[in-house]
OpenMM code with the backbone's topology and positions (N, CA, C; nanometers):
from openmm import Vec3, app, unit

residues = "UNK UNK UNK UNK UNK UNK UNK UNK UNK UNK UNK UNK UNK UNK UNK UNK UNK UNK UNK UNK UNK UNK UNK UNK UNK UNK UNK UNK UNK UNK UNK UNK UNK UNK UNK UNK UNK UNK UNK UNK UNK UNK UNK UNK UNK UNK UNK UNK UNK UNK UNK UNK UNK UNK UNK UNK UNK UNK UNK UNK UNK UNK UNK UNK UNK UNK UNK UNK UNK UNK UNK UNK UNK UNK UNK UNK UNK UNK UNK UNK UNK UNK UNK UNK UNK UNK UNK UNK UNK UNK UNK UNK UNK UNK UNK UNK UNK UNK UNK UNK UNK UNK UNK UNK UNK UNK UNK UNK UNK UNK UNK UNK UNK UNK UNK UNK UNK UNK UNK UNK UNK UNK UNK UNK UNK UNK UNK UNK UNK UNK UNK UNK UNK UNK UNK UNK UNK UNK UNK UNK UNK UNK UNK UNK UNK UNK UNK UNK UNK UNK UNK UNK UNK UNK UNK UNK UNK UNK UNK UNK".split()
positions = [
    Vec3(0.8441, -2.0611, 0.6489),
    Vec3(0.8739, -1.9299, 0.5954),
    Vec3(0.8363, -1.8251, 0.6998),
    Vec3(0.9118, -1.7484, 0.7317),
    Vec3(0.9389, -1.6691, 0.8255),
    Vec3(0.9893, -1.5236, 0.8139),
    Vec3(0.8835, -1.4276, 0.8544),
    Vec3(0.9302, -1.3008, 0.8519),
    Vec3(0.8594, -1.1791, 0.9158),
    Vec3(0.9035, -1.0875, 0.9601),
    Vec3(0.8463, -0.9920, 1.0389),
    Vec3(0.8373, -0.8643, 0.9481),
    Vec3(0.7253, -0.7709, 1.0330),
    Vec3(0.7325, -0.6282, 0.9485),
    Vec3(0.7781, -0.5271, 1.0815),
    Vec3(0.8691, -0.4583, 0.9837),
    Vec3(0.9417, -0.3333, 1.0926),
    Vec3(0.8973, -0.2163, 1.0354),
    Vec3(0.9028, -0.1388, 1.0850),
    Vec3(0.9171, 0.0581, 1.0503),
    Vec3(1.0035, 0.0775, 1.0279),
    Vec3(1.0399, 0.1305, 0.8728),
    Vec3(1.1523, 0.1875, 0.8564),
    Vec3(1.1674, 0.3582, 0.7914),
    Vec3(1.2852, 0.3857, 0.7740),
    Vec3(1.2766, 0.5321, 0.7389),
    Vec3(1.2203, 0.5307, 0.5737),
    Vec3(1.1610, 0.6411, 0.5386),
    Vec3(1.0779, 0.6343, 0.3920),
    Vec3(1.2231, 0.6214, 0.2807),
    Vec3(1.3235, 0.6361, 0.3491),
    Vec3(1.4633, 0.6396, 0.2364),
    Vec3(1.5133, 0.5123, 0.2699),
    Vec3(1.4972, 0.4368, 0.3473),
    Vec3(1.5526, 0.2794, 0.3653),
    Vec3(1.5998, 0.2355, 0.2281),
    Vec3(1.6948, 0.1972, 0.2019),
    Vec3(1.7459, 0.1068, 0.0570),
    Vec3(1.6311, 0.0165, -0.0007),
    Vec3(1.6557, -0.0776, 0.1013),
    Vec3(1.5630, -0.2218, 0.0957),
    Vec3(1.3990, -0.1620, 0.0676),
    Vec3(1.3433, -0.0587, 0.1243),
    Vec3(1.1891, 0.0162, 0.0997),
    Vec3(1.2444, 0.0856, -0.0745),
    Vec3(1.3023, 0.1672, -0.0585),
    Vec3(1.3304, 0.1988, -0.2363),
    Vec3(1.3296, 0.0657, -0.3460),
    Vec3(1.4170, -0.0308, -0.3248),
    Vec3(1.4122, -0.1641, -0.4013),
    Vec3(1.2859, -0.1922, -0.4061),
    Vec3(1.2127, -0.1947, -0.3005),
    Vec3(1.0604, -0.2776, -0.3223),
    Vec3(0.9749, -0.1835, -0.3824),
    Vec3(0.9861, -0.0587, -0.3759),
    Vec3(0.8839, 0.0663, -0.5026),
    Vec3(0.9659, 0.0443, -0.5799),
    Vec3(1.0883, 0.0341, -0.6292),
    Vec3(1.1334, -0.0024, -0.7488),
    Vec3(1.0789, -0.0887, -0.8430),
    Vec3(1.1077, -0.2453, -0.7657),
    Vec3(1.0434, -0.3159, -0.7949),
    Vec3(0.8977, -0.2995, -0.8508),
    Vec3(0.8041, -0.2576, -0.7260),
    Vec3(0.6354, -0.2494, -0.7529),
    Vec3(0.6361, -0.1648, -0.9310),
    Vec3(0.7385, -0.0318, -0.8778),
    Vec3(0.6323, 0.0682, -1.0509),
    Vec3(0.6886, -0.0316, -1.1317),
    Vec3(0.8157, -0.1198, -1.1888),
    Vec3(0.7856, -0.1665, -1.2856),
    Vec3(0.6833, -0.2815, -1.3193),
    Vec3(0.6774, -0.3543, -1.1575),
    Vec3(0.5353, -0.4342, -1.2467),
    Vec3(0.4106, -0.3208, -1.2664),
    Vec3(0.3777, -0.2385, -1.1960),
    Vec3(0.2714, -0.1521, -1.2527),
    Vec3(0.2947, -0.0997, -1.4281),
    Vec3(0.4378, -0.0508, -1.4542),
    Vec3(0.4386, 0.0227, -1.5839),
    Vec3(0.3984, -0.0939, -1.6697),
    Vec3(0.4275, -0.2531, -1.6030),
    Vec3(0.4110, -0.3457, -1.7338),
    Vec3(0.2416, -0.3772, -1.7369),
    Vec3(0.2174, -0.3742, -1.6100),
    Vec3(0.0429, -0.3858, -1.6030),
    Vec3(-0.0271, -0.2921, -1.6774),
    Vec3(0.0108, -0.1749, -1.6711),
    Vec3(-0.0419, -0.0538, -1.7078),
    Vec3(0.0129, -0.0221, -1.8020),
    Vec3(0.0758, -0.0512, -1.9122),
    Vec3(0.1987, 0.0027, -1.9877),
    Vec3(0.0709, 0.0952, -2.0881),
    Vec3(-0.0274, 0.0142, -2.1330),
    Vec3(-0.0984, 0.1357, -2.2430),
    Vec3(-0.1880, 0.2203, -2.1477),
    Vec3(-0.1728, 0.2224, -2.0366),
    Vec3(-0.2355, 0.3725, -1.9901),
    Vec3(-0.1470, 0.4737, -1.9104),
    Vec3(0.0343, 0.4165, -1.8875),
    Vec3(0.0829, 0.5064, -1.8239),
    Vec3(0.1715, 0.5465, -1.9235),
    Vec3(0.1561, 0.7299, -1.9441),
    Vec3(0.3059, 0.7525, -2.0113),
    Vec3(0.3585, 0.7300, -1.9792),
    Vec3(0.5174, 0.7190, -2.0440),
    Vec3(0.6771, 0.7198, -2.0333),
    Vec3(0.7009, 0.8373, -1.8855),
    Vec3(0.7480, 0.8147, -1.8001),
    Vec3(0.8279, 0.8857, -1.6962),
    Vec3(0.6778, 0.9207, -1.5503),
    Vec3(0.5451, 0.8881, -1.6369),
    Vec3(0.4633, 0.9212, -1.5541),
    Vec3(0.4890, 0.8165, -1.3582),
    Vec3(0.4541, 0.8712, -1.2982),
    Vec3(0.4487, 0.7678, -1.1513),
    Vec3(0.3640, 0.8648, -1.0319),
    Vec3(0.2727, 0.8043, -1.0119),
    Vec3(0.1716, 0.8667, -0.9352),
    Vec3(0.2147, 0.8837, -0.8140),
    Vec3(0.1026, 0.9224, -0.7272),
    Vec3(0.1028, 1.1029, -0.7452),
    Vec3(0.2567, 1.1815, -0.6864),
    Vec3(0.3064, 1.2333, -0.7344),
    Vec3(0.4323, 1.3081, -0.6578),
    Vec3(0.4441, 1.3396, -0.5176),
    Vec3(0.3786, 1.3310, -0.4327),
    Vec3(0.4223, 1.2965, -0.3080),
    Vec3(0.4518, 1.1792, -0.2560),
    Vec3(0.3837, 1.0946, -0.3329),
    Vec3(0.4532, 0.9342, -0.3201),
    Vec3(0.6122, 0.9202, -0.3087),
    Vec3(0.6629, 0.9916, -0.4388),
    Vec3(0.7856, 0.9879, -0.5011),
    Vec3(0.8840, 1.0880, -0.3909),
    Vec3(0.8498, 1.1990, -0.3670),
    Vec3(0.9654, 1.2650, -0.2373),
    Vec3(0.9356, 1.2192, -0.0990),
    Vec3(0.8329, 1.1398, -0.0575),
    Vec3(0.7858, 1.0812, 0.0712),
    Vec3(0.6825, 1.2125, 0.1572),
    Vec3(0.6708, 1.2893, 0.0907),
    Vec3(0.5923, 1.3908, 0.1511),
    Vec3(0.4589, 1.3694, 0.1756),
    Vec3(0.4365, 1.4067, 0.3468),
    Vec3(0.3287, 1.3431, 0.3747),
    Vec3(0.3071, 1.1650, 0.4526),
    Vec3(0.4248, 1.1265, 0.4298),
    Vec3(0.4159, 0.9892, 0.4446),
    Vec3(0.4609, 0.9829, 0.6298),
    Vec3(0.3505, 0.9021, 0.6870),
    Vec3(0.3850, 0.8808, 0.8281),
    Vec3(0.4237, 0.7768, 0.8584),
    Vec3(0.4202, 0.6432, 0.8162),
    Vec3(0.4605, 0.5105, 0.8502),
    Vec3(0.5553, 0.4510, 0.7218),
    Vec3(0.6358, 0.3727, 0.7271),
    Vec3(0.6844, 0.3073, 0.6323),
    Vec3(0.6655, 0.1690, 0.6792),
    Vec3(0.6215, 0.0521, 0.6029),
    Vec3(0.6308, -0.0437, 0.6665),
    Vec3(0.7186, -0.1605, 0.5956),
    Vec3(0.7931, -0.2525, 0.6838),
    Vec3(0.8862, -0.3544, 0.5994),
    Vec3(0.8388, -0.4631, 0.5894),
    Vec3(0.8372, -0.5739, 0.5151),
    Vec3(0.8507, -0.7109, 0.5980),
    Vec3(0.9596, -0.8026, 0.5370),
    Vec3(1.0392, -0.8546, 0.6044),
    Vec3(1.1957, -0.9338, 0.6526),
    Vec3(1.1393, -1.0503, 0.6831),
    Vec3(1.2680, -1.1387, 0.5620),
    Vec3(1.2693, -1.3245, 0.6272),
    Vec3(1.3589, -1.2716, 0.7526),
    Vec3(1.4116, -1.3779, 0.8201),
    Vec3(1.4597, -1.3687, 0.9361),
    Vec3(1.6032, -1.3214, 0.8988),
    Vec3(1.6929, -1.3544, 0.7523),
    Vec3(1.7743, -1.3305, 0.7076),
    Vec3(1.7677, -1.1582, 0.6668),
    Vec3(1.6691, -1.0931, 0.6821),
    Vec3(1.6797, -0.9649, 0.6664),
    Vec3(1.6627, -0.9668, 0.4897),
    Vec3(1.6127, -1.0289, 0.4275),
    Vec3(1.6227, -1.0251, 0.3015),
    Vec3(1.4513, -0.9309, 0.2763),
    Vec3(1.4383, -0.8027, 0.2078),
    Vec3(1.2761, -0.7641, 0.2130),
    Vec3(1.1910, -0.8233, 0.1360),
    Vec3(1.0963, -0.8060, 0.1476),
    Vec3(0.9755, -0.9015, 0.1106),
    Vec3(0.8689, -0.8493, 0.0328),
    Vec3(0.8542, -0.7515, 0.1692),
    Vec3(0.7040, -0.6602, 0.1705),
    Vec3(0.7033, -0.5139, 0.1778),
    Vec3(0.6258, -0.4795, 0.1790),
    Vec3(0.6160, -0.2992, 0.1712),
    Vec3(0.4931, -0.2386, 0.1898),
    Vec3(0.4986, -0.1089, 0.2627),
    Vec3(0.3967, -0.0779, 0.2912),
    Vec3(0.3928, 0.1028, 0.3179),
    Vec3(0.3711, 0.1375, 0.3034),
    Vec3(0.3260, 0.3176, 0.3410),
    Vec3(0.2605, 0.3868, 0.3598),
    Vec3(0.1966, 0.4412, 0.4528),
    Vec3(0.0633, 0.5254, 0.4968),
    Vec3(0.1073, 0.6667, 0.4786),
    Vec3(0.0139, 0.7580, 0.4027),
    Vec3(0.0516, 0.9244, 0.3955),
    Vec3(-0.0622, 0.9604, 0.4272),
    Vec3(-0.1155, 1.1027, 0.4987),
    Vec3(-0.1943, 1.1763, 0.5132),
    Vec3(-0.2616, 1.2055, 0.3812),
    Vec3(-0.3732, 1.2008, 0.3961),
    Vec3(-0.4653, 1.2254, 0.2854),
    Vec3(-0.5577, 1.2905, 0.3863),
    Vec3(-0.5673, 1.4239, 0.3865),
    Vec3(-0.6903, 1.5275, 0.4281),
    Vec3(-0.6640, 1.4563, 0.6180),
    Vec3(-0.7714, 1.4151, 0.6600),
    Vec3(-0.8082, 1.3513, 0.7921),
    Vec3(-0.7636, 1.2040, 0.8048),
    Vec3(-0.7895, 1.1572, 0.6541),
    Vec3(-0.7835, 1.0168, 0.6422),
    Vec3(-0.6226, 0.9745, 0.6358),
    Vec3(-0.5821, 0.8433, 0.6300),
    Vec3(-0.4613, 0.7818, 0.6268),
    Vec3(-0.5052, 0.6991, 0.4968),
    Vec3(-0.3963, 0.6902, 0.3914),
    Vec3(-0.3845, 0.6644, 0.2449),
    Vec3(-0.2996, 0.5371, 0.2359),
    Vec3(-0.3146, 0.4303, 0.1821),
    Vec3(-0.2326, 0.3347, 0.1929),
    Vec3(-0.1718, 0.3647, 0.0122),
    Vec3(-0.0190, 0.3231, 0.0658),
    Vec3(0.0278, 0.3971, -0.0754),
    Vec3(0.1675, 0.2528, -0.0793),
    Vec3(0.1898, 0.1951, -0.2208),
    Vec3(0.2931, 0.1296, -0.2643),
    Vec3(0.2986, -0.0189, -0.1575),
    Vec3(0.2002, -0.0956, -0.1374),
    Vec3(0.1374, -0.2234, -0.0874),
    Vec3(0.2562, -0.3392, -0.1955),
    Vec3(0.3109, -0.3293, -0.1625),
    Vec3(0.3807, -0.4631, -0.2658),
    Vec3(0.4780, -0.5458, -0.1732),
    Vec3(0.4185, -0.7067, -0.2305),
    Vec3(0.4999, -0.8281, -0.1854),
    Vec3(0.5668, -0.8741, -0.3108),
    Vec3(0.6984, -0.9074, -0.3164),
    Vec3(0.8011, -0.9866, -0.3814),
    Vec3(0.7032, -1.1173, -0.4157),
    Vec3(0.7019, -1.1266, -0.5515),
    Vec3(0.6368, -1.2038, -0.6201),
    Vec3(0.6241, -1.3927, -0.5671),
    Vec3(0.7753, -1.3842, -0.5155),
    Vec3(0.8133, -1.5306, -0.4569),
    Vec3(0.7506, -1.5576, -0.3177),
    Vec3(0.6789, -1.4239, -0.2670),
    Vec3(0.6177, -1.4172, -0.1184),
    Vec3(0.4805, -1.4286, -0.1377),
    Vec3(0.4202, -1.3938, -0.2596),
    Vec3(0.2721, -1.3820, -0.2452),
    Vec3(0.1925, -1.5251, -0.2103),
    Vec3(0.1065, -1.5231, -0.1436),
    Vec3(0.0658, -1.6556, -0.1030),
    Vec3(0.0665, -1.7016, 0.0368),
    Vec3(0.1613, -1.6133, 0.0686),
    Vec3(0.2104, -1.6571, 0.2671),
    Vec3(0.1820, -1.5540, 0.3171),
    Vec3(0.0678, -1.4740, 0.2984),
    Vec3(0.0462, -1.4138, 0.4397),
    Vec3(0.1226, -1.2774, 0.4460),
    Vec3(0.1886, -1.2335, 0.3691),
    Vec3(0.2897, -1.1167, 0.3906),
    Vec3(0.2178, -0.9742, 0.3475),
    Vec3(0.1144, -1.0026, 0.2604),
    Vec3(0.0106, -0.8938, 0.2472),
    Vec3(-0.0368, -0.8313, 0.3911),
    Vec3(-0.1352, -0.9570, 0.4420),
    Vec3(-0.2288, -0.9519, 0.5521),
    Vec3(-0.1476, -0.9130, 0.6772),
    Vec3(-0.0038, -0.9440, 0.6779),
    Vec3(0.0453, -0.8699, 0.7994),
    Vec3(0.0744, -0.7439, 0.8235),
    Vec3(0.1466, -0.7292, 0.6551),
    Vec3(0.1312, -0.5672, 0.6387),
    Vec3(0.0207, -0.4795, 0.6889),
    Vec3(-0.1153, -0.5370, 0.6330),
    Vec3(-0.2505, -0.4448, 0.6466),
    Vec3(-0.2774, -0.4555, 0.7789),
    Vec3(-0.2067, -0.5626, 0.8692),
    Vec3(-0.2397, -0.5791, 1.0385),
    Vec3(-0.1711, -0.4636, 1.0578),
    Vec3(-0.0586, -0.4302, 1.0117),
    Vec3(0.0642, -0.3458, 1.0950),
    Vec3(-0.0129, -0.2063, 1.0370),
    Vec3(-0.0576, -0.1917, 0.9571),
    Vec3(-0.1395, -0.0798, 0.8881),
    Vec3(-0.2619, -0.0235, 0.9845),
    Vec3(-0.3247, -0.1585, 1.0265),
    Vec3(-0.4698, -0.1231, 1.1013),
    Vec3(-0.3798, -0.0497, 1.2163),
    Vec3(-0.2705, -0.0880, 1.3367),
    Vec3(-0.2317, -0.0405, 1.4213),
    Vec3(-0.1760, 0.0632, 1.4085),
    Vec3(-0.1018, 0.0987, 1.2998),
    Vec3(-0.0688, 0.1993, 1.3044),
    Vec3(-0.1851, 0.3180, 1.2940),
    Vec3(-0.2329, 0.2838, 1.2222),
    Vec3(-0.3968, 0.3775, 1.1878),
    Vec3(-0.4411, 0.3931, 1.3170),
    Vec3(-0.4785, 0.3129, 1.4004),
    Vec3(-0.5249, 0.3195, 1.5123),
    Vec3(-0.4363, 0.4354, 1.6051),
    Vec3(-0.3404, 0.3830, 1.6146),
    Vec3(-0.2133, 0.4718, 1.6998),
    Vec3(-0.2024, 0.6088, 1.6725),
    Vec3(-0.2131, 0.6478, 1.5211),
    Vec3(-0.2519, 0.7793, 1.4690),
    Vec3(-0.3987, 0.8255, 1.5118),
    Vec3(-0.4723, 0.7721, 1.5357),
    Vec3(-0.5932, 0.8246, 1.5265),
    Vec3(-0.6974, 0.8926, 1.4050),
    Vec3(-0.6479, 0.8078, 1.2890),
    Vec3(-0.7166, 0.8510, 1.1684),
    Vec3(-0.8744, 0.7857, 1.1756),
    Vec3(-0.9608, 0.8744, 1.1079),
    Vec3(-1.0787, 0.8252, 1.1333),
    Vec3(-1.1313, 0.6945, 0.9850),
    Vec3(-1.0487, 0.6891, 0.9550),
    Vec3(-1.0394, 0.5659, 0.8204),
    Vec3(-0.8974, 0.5996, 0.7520),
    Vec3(-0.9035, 0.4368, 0.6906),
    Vec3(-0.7847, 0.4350, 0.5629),
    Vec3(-0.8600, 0.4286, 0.4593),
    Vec3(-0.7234, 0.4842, 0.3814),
    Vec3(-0.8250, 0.4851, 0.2082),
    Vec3(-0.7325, 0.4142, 0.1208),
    Vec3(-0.7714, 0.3993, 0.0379),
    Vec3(-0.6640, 0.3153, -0.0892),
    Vec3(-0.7030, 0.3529, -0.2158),
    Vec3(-0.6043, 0.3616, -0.3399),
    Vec3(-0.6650, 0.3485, -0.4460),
    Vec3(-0.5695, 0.2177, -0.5310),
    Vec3(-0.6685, 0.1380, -0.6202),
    Vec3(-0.5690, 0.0489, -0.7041),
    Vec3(-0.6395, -0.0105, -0.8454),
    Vec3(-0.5819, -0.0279, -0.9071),
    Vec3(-0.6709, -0.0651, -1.0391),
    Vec3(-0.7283, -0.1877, -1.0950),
    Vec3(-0.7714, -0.1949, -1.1718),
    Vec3(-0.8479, -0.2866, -1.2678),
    Vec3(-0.8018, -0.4100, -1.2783),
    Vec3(-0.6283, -0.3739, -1.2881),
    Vec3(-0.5603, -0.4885, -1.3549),
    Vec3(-0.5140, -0.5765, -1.2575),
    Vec3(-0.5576, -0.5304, -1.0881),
    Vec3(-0.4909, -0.5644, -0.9768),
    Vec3(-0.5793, -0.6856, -0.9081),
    Vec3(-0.6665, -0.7355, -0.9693),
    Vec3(-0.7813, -0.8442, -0.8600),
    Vec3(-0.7074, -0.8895, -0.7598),
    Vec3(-0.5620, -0.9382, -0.7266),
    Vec3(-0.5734, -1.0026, -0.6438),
    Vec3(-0.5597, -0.8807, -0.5007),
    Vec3(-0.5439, -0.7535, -0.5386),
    Vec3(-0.5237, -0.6985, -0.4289),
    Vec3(-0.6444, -0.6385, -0.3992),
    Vec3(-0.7622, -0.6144, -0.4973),
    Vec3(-0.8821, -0.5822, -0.4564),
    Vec3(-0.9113, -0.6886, -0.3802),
    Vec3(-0.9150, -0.8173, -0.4414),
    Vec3(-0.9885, -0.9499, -0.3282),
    Vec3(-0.9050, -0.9335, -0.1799),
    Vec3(-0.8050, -0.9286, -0.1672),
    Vec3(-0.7298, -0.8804, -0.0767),
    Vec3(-0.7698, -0.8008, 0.0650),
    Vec3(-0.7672, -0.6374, -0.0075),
    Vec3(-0.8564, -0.5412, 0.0580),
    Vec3(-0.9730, -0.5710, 0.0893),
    Vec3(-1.0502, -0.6528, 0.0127),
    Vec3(-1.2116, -0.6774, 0.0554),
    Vec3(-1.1959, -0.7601, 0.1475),
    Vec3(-1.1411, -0.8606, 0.1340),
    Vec3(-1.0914, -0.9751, 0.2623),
    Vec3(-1.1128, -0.9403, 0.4293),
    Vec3(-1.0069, -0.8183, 0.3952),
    Vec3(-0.9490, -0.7281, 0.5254),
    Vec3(-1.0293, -0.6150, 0.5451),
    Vec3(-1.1922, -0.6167, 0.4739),
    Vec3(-1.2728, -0.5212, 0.5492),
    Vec3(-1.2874, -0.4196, 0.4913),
    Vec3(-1.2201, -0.3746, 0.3776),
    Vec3(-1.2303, -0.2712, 0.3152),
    Vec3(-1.3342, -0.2592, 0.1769),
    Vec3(-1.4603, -0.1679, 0.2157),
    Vec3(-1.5073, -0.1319, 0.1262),
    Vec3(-1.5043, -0.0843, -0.0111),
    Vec3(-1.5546, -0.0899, -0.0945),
    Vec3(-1.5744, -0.0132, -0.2109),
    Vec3(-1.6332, 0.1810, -0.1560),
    Vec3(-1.5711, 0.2498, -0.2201),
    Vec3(-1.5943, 0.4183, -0.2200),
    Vec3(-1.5870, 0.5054, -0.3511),
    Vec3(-1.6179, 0.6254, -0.3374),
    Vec3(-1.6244, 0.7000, -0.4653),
    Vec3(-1.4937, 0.6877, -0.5228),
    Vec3(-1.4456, 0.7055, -0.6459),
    Vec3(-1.2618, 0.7424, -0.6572),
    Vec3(-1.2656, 0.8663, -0.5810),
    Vec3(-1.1596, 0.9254, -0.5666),
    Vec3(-1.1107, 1.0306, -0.4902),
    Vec3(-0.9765, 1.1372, -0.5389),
    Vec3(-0.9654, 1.2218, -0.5645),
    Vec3(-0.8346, 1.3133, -0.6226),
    Vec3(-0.7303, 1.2157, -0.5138),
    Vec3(-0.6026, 1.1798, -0.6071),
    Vec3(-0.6071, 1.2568, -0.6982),
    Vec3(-0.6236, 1.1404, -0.8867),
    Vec3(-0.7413, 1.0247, -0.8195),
    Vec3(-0.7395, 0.9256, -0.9633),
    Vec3(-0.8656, 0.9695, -1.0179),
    Vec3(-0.9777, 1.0835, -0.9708),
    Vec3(-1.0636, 1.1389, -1.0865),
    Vec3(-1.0008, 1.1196, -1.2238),
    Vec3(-1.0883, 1.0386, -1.2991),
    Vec3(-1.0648, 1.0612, -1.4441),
    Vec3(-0.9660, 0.9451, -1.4815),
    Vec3(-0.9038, 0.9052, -1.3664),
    Vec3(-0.8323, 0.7813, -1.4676),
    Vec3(-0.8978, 0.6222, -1.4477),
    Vec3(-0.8592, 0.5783, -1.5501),
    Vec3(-0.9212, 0.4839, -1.5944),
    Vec3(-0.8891, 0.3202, -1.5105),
    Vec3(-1.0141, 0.2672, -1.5372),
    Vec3(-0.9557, 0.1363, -1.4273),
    Vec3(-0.9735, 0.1554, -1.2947),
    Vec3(-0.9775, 0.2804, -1.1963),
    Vec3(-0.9354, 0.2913, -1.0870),
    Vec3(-1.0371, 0.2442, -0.9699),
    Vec3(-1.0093, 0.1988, -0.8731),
    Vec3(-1.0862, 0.1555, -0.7519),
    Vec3(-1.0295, 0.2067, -0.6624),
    Vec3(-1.1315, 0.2359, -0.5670),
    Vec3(-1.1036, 0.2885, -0.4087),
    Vec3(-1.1855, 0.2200, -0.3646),
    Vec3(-1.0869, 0.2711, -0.2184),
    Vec3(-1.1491, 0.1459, -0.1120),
    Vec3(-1.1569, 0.2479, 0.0341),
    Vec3(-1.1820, 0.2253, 0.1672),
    Vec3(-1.2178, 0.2618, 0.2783),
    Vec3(-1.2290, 0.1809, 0.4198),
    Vec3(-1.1710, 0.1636, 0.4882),
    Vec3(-1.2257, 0.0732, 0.6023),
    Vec3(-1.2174, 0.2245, 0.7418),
    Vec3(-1.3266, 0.1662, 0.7895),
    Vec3(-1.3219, 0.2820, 0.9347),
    Vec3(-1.2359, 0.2135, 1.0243),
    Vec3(-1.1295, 0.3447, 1.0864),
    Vec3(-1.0481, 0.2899, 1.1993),
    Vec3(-1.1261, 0.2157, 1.2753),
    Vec3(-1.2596, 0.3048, 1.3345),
    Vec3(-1.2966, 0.2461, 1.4234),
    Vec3(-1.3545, 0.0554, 1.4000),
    Vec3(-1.3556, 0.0088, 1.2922),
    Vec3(-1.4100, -0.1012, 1.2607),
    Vec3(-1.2748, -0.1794, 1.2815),
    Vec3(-1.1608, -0.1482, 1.2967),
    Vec3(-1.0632, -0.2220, 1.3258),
    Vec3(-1.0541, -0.3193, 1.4107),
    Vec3(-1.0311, -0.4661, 1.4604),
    Vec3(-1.0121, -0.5319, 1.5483),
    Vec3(-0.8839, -0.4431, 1.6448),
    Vec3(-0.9105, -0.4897, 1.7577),
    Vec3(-0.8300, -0.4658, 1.8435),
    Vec3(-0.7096, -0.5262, 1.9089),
    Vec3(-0.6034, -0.5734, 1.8789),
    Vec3(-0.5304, -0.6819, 1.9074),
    Vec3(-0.4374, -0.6525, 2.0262),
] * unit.nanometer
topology = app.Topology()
chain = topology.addChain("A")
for resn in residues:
    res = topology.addResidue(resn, chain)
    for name in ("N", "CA", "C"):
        topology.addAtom(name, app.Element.getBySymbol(name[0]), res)
């Protein structure tokens, strides 16, 4: 099984399909804590703010993976992390968060941040895996429920 991650534009088809995809497994994860039409936070949704898009492709070009970094204050925000359910297991996470550390690096952010919830263990075990701490929540998930944040310092990044 075979596949690479590219940069693509935040309007890519194949990047829309895979947030497509992701909010409905979130609305079904979350269904009794998200209203009807709710989808966090609205800059997610027009790409505002967003500096990297990331893909990942079998060799057939079919997408897989997903990935997006937006400015948050100083920091870089990892936003809409989702692998195609038939991919989880191979590695398509961990390349993403490789292509994530470099890009972070390349920007010069002084950490990434994340937020994700309760219902998500395998992506908290995930993030912890790959170095990323536990942190306060952070605006804009004050107050909602379930929520975890996370943190890794650029500078703690391997260097590849």
């Amino acid at each position: 099984m075979t596949y690479t991650i590219k940069s693509v534009s935040w309007d890519d088809p194949a990047g829309e399909a895979l947030r497509a995809a992701m909010r409905a497994e979130m609305r079904e994860r979350y269904a009794d804590r998200m209203p009807p039409g709710r989808d966090e936070p609205q800059m997610v949704v027009t790409g505002e703010g967003v500096v990297w898009v990331g893909l990942a492709v079998t060799g057939d070009t079919t997408p897989i993976g997903h990935a997006l970094l937006r400015r948050h204050g100083p920091d870089l925000e990892i936003k809409r992390m989702y692998v195609a359910p038939a991919w989880r297991g191979h590695g398509v996470a961990a390349a993403l968060l490789d292509a994530i550390d470099a890009e972070a690096r390349r920007l010069g952010a002084p950490r990434v941040i994340l937020h994700t919830g309760d219902r998500q263990p395998d992506a908290v075990a995930r993030y912890t895996r790959h170095g990323y701490q536990p942190i306060p929540v952070y605006e804009p998930y004050l107050g909602m429920p379930g929520a975890h944040c996370f943190a890794k310092a650029v500078t703690a990044l391997p260097h590849r």
